[in-house]
C-alpha positions in Angstrom: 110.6 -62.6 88.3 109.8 -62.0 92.3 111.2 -58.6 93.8 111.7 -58.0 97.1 109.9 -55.0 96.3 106.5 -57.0 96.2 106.6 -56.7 100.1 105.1 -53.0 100.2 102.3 -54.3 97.7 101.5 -57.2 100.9 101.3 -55.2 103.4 99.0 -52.5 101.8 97.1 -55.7 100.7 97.1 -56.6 104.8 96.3 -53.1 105.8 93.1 -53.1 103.2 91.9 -56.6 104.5 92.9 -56.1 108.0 93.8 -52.3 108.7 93.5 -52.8 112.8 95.2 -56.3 112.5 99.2 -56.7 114.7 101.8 -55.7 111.9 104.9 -54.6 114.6 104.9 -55.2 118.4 108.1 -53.6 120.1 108.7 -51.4 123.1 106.8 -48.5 121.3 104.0 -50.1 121.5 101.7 -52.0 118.5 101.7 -51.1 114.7 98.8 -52.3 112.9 99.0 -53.1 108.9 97.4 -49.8 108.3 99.9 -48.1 110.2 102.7 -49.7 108.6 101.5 -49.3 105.3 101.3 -45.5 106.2 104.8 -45.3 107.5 106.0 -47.3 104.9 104.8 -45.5 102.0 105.7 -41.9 103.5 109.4 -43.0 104.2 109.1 -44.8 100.9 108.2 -41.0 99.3 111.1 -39.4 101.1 113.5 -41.7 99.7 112.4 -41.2 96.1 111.8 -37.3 97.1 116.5 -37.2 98.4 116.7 -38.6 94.7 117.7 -42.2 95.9 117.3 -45.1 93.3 118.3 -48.3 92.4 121.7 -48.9 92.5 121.8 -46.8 95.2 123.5 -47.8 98.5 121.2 -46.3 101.6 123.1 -46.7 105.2 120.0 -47.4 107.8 121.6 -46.1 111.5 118.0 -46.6 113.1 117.2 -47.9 116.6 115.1 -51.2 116.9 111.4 -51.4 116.4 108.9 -50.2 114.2 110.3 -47.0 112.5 113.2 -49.3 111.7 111.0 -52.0 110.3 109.0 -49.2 108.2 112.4 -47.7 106.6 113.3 -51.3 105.6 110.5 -51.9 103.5 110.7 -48.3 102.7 113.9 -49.2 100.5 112.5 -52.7 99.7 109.8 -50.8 97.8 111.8 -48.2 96.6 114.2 -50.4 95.4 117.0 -49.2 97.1 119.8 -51.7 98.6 120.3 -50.9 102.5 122.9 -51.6 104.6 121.7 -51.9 108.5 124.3 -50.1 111.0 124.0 -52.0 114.2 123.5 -49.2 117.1 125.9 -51.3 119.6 128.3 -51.8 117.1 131.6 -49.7 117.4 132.6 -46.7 115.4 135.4 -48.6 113.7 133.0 -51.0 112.7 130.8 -48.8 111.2 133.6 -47.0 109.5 134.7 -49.8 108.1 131.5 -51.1 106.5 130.8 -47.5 105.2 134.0 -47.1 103.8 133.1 -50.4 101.8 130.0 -49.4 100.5 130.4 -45.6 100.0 126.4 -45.0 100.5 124.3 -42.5 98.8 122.5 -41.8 101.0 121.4 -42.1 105.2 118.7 -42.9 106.7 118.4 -41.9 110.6 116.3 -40.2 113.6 116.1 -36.0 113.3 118.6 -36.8 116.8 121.0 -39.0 114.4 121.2 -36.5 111.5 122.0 -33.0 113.3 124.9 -32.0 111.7 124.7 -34.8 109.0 123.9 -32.4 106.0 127.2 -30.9 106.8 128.9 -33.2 109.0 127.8 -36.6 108.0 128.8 -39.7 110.0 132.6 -40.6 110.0 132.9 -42.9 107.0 130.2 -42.2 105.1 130.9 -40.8 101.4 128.9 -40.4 98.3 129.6 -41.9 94.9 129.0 -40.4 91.6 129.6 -36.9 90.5 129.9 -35.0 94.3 133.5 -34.9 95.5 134.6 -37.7 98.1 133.6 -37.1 101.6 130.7 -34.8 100.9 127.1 -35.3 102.7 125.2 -38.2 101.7 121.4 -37.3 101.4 119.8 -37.6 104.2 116.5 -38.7 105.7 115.4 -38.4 109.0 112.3 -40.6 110.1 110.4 -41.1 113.5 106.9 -42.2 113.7 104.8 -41.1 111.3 107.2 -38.4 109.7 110.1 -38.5 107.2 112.3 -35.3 105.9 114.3 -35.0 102.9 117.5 -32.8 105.0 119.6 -32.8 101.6 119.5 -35.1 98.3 121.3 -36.6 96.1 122.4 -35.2 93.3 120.0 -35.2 90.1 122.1 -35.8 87.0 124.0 -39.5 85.9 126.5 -41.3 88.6 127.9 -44.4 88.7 125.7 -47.3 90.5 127.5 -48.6 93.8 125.4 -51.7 93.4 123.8 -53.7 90.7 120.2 -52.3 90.1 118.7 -55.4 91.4 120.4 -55.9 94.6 118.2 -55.8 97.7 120.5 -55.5 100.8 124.2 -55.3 101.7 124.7 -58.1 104.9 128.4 -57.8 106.2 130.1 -60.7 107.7 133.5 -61.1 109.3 136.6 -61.4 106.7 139.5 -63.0 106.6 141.2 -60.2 105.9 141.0 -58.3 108.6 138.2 -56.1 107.2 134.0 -56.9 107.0 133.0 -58.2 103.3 129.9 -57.0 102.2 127.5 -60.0 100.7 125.7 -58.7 98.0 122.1 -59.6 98.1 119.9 -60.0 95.2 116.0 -58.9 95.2 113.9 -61.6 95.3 115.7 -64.0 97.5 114.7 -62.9 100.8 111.4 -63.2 99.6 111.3 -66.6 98.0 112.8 -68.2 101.3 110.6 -66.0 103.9 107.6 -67.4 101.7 108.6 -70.8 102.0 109.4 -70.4 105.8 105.6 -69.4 106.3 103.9 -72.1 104.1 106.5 -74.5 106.1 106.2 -73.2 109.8 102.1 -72.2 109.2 102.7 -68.4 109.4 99.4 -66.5 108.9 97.1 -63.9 110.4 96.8 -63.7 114.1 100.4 -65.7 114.3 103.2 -63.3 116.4 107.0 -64.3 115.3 109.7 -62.8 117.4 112.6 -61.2 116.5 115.4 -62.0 117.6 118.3 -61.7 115.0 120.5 -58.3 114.8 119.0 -56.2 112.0 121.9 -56.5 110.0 121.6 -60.3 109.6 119.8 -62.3 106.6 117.9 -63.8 109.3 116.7 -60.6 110.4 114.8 -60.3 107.2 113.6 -63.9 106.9 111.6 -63.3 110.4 110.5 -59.9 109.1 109.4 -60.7 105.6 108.3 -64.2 106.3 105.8 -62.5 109.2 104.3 -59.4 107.2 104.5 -61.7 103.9 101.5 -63.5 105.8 100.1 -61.1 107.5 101.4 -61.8 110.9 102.6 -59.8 113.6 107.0 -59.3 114.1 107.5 -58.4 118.1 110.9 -57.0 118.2 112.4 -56.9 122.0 114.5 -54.3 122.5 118.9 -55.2 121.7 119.8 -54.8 125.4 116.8 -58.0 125.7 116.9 -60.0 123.1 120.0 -61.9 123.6 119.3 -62.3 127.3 116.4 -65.2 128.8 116.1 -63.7 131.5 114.9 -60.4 130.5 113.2 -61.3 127.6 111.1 -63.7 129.6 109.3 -61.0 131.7 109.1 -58.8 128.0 107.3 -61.4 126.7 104.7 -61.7 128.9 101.1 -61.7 127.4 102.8 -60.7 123.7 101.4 -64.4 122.7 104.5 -65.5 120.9 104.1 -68.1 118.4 106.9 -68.4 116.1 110.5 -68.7 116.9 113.2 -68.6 114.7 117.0 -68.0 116.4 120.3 -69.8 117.1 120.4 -72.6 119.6 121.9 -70.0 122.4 119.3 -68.1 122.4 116.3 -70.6 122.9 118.5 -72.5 125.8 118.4 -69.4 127.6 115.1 -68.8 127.3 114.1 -71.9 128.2 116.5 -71.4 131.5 114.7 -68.6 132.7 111.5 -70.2 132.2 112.9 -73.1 133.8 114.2 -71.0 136.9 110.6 -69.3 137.2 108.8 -72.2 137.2 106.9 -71.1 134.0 104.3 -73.7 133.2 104.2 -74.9 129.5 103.5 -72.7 127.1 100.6 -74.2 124.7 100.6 -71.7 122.6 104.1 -71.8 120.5 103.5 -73.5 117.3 107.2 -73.8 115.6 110.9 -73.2 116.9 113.1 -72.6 114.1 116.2 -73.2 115.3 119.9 -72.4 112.8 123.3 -71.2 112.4 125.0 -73.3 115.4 124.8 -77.4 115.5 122.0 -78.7 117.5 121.4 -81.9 119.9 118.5 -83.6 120.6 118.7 -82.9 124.7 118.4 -78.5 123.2 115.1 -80.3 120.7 113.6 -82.3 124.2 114.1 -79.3 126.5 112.0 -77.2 123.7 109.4 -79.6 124.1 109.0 -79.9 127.3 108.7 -76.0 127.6 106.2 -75.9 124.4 104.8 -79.5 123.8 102.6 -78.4 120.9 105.5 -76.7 118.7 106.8 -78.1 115.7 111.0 -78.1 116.2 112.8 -77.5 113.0 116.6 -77.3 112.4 117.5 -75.6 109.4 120.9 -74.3 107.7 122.4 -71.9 105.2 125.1 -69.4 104.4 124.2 -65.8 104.6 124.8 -66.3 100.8 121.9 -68.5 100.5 119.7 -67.6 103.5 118.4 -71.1 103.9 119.5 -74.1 102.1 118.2 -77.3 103.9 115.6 -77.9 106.8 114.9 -80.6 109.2 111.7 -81.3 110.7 112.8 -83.0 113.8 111.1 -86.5 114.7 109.9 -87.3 118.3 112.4 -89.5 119.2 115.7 -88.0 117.8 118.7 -88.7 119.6 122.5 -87.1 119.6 122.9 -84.5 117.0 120.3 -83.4 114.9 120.7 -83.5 110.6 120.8 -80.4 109.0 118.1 -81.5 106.5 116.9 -82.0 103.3 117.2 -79.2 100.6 113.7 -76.6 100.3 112.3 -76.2 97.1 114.2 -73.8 94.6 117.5 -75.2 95.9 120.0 -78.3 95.4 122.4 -79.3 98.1 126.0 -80.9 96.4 128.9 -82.6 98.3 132.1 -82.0 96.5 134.2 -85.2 97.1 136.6 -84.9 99.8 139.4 -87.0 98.2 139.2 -84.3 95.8 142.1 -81.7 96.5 141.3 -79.2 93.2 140.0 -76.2 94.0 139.2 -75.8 90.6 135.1 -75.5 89.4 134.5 -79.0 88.2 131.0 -80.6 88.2 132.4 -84.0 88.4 133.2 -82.9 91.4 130.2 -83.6 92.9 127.4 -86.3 94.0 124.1 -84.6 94.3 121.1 -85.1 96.1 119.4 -87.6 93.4 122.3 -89.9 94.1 121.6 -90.6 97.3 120.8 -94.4 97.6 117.4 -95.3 98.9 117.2 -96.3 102.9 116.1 -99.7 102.5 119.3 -100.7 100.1 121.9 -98.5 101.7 124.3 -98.3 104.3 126.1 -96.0 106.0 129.1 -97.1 104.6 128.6 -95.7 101.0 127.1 -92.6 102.4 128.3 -89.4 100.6 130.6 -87.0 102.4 132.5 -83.7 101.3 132.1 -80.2 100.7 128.3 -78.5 101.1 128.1 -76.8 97.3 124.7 -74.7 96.8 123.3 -74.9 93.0 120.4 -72.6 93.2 119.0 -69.5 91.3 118.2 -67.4 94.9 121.8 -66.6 95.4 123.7 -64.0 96.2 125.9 -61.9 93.6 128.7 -62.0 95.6 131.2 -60.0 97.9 131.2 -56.3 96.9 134.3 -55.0 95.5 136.1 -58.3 96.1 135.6 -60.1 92.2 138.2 -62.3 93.3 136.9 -63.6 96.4 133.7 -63.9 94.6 134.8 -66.0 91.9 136.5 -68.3 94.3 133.1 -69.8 95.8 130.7 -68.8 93.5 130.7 -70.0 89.7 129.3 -68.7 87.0 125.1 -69.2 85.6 124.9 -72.2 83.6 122.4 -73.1 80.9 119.4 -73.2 83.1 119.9 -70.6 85.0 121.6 -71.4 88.2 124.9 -70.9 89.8 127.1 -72.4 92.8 128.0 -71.2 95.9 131.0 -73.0 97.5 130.4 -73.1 101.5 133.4 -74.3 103.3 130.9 -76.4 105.6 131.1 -80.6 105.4 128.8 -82.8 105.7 127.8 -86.6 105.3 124.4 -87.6 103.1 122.9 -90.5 105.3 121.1 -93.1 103.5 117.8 -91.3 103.5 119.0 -88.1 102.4 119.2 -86.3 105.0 122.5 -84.1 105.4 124.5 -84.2 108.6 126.5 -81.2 109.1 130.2 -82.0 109.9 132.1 -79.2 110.9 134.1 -76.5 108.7 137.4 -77.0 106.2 138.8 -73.7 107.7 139.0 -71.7 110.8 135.4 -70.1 110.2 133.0 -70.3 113.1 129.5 -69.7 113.9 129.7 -67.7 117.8 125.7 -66.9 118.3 124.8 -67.2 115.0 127.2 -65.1 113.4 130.1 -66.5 111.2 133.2 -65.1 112.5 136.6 -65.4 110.9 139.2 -65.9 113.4 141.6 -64.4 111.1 139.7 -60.9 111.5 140.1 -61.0 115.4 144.0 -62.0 114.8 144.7 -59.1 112.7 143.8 -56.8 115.5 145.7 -58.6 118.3 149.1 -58.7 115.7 148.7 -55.2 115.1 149.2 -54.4 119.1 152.8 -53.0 119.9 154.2 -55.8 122.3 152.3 -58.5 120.2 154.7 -61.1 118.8 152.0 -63.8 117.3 148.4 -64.2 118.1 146.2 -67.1 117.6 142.1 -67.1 118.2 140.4 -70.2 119.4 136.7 -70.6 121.0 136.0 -72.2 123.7 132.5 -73.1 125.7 131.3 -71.8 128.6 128.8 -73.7 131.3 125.7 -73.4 129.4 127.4 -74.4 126.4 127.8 -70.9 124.7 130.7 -70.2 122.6 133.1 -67.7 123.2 136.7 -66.5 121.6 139.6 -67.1 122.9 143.1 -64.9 122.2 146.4 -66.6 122.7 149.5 -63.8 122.7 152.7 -64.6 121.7 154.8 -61.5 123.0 158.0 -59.8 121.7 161.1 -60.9 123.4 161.1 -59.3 126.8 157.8 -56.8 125.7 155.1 -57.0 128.4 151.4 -56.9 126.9 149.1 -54.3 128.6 146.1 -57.4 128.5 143.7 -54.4 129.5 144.6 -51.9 127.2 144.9 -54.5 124.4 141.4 -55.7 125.3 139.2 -51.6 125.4 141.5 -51.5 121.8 139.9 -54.8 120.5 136.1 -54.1 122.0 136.3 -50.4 120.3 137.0 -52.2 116.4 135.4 -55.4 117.0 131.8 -56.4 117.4 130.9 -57.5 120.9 130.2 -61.3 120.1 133.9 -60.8 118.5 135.5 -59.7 121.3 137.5 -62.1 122.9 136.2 -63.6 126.5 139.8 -64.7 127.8 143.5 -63.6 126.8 146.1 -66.4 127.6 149.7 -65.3 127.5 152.3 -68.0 126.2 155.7 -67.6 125.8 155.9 -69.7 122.5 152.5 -70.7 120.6 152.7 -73.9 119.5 153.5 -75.2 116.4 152.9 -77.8 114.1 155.6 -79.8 112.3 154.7 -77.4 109.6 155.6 -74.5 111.4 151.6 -73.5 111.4 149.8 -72.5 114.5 149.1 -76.0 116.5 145.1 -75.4 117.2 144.3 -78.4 118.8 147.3 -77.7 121.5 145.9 -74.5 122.6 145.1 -74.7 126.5 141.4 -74.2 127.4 140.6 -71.3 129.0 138.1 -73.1 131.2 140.8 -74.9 133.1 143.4 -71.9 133.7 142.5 -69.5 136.7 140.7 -66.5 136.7 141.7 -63.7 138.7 141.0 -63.7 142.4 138.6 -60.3 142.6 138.1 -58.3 146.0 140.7 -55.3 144.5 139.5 -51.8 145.7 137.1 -50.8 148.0 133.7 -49.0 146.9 133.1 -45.8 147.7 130.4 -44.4 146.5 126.4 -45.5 146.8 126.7 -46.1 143.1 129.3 -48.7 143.1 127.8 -50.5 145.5 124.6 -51.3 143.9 126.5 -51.6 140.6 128.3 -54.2 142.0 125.6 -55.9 143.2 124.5 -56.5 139.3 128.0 -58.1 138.8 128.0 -59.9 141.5 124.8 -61.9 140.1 125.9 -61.7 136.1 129.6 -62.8 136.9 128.3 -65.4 139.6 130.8 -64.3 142.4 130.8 -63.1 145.8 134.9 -62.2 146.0 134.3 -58.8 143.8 136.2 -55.6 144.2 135.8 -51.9 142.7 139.0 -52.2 140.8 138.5 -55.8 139.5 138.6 -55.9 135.9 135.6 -57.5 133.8 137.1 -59.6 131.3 140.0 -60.5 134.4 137.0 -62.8 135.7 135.8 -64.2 132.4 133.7 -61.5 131.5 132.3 -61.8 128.3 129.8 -60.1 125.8 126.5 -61.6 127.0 127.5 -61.1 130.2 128.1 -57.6 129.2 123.9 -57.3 127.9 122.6 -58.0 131.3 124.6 -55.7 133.0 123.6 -53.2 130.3 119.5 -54.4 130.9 119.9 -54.3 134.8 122.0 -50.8 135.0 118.4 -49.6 133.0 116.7 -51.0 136.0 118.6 -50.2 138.7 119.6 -46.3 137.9 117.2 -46.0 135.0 119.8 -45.0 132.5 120.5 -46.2 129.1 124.2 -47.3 128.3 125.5 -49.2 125.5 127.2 -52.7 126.2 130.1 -51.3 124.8 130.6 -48.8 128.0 131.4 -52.6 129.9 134.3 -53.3 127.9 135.5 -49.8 127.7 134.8 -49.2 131.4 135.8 -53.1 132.8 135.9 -52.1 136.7 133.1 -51.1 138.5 134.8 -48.2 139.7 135.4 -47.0 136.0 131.8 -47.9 134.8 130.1 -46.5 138.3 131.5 -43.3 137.4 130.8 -43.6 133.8 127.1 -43.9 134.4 127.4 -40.5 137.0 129.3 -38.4 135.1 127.4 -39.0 131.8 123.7 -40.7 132.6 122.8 -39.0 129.0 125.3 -41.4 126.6 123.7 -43.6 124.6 
């Protein structure tokens, strides 16, 4: 059996054969394979050395880049499970994941961990035989040094995670809380194999980076790149998710691979478009997932990289990858979803089927499809997306009953089921189609969002009567979140406070981008929340701007950065962010240009705490230090 583990054993193999070769290109510079394998095999030592093993639960709080990269495959190799602490994300968050998973241990920066032997991070505890809320171990790492700052304890304790599990990856819940998908070793690697034999990953190949650390798809683009030897070039967070400072970054990195949602290459492809970059012969494969795509996003990729393969591919974080579509030259509307890769078995459960029962009758499977030249559309399958596979996921940590509600149980052979929620129609040769969703999941940038998540925090407001999320799309076709307020009788809802209380729990691509106050939400005949008669933020008004006068130097040349992100001229000192349709990416590039302008560092999150540009002008004086 294949363990994600086998990774370390790669890249020494890499660093043997080609010590001097790319392994990790980020702002710090390059990382060759022997450097990695140095790093990795020192943090690797320390982990073992703080008396961290499998079943083990190690919290990674690590910037971007290659120290990050090295402590991943540091617990890889160690076979310890990790769970990736986005830096952007907000305390709560953090708190809450950590709370979940009760790690053994922490991994950070020597900055990160002072006080952390006594004092560790709010919300991390230690299982086993040391009282709750004690210090973790800790391990502090930077460059080419790792310390043991305190250890776990020696004798028995109870694992937090199955021995074999590779990586927590948290996802939005319905509950009102992140779920923790428990990962099992192996699988990352079996898919980011298959995604460099498909896409012709190898030596002297450079795939960028794109996804958040703590995404599955973060470690498909890792492992699939060192795997084969390749190079990973990892953008700093404040760039990655914004075309037109990543194009500049990219400049003579000689990116070949891409693999990211359909957002992110559009607006790429924008700010190559607006600099008049010529095409770039170069790429070899665009890998796009994880948000529906259409054939005008496949023929602008083209005409920007006319020698690159184009793929659209899907799968749950519970799966990683499921089905892939090499997309033809002359595709038109939406694009399939694809055919299943090898090692896994695409189902549709029939959708005249009401059961939510585990029933193989249930389904129709791929062998069933009819062959093109004696179909029709008309008996095409359609239904539920079921995964039979034996690269699953265990399930949700500490949630058996969510787990055993979408994933069934090993049969003879081997393999088990995962349930997705997604629909999707078989065409005639095969080929899934991808439908939509049976709930109110969606997919904003990649991510899978439950709208239910963002409701609990809006209901929880004083003043808030009922709350309903919806999305909505902006100009360049990126979606957003919507919040619809209900409010108490006679209760006024402080919009603004409501909105710093939401961005300091929620994730930024959760937070929502407009708040639309109705008197009544409307209802169904059901007396459940009528989506489809929500109002469009798009066609209500947006406030009117020019509030406040600026005052000092640094408001002024603030202002000048929203005035190009928000697209206004009308702007005024007290005008609040989110007032004129503000939303998280917007928030990135004023985060990137506030480093360019004042040559400070501040997290997007001060932009939704700070939403005027008199607040945030005298955020960035008073405090230039905050990160």
């Amino acid at each position: 059996m294949m363990f994600d583990a086998e990774i370390g054993r790669r890249v020494a193999e890499h660093a043997a054969q080609a010590p001097g070769s790319p392994a990790v290109v980020s702002a710090e510079g390059v990382l060759t394979y022997h450097g990695l394998s140095t790093r990795m095999e020192r943090y690797r030592e320390a982990l073992v050395a703080a008396g961290l093993r499998p079943g083990d639960v190690v919290a990674m709080a690590l910037p971007d880049g290659a120290t990050g990269i090295a402590a991943m495959l540091a617990a890889f190799t160690a076979g310890v499970a990790f769970v990736w602490l986005d830096e952007d994300q907000p305390a709560a968050r953090h708190r809450a994941i950590l709370e979940d998973c009760h790690p053994t241990g922490l991994v950070t920066t020597p900055n990160g961990a002072e006080g952390a032997a006594g004092s560790p991070p709010a919300g991390v505890t230690v299982q086993g035989n040391r009282a709750a809320g004690s210090p973790p171990a800790v391990v502090t790492v930077q460059g080419d040094e790792a310390a043991v700052v305190s250890a776990a304890p020696s004798g028995p304790r109870a694992e937090t995670v199955p021995q074999d599990t590779s990586c927590l990856v948290y996802t939005s819940g319905s509950t009102g809380r992140p779920k923790g998908i428990v990962q099992r070793s192996g699988n990352l690697l079996h898919f980011a194999r298959w995604l460099a034999s498909e896409t012709g990953l190898r030596r002297g190949s450079h795939m960028l980076q794109l996804a958040r650390l703590s995404y599955d798809a973060a470690y498909l683009e890792i492992l699939s790149a060192l795997d084969a030897g390749a190079a990973i070039v990892i953008p700093p967070p404040t760039v990655k998710p914004d075309g037109a400072e990543l194009l500049p970054w990219l400049d003579g990195r000689e990116v070949t691979h891409v693999f990211c949602v359909p957002t992110l290459i559009r607006r790429l492809l924008l700010a190559r478009e607006s600099a008049g970059e010529p095409p770039d012969l170069g790429m070899r494969a665009v890998s796009l997932y994880g948000e529906p795509l259409h054939s005008s996003t496949v023929n602008q990729v083209r005409a920007h990289f006319p020698r690159t393969a184009v793929y659209n591919m899907y799968g749950p974080a519970e799966t990683t990858v499921a089905t892939f579509h090499l997309v033809e030259p002359d595709c038109a509307g939406d694009v399939p979803i694809g055919r299943d890769i090898p090692g896994v078995e695409t189902l549709l459960r029939r959708a005249d089927n009401a059961s939510d029962a585990w029933n193989a009758s249930d389904v129709s499977d791929a062998s069933d499809a009819s062959d093109a030249s004696d179909a029709s559309d008309a008996s095409d399958d359609e239904g539920e997306v079921w995964i039979r596979t034996r690269f699953l996921a265990r399930g949700y940590l500490g949630r058996p009953a969510e787990t055993a509600a979408v994933f069934s149980a090993m049969d003879e052979s081997g393999l088990r089921t995962y349930r997705t929620g997604d629909l999707a129609r078989r065409r005639p040769d095969g080929a899934l189609v991808f439908l939509g969703r049976r709930d109110h999941q969606v997919k904003i940038r990649g991510a899978r969002v439950e709208l239910a998540e963002i409701e609990a925090v809006l209901r929880a407001e004083p003043g808030v009567a009922q709350a309903a999320v919806g999305v909505f799309s902006d100009e360049q076709g990126t979606v957003h979140p919507a919040a619809y307020l209900e409010p108490v009788s006679a209760a006024k809802v402080d919009v603004r406070g409501l909105h710093r209380h939401v961005a300091s729990v929620l994730p930024a691509y959760m937070v929502p981008a407009a708040y639309v106050m109705l008197d009544k939400l409307p209802l169904t005949a059901t007396g459940k929340i009528d989506r489809n008669r929500l109002p469009d933020p798009n066609t209500l008004t947006s406030g009117t701007g020019s509030r406040g006068a600026f005052e000092t130097e640094t408001e002024r040349r603030l202002a000048a950065i929203w005035r190009e992100v928000l697209e206004r001229e009308e702007l005024g000192a007290d005008d609040d962010f989110f007032e004129l349709k503000g939303h998280s990416l917007m928030a990135v590039r004023i985060a990137a240009a506030v480093i360019g302008e004042f040559g400070v560092e501040i997290p997007v999150r001060a932009v939704f705490e700070h939403p005027t540009v008199r607040e945030l002008a005298a955020y960035i004086d008073d405090d230039p230090s905050r990160l």
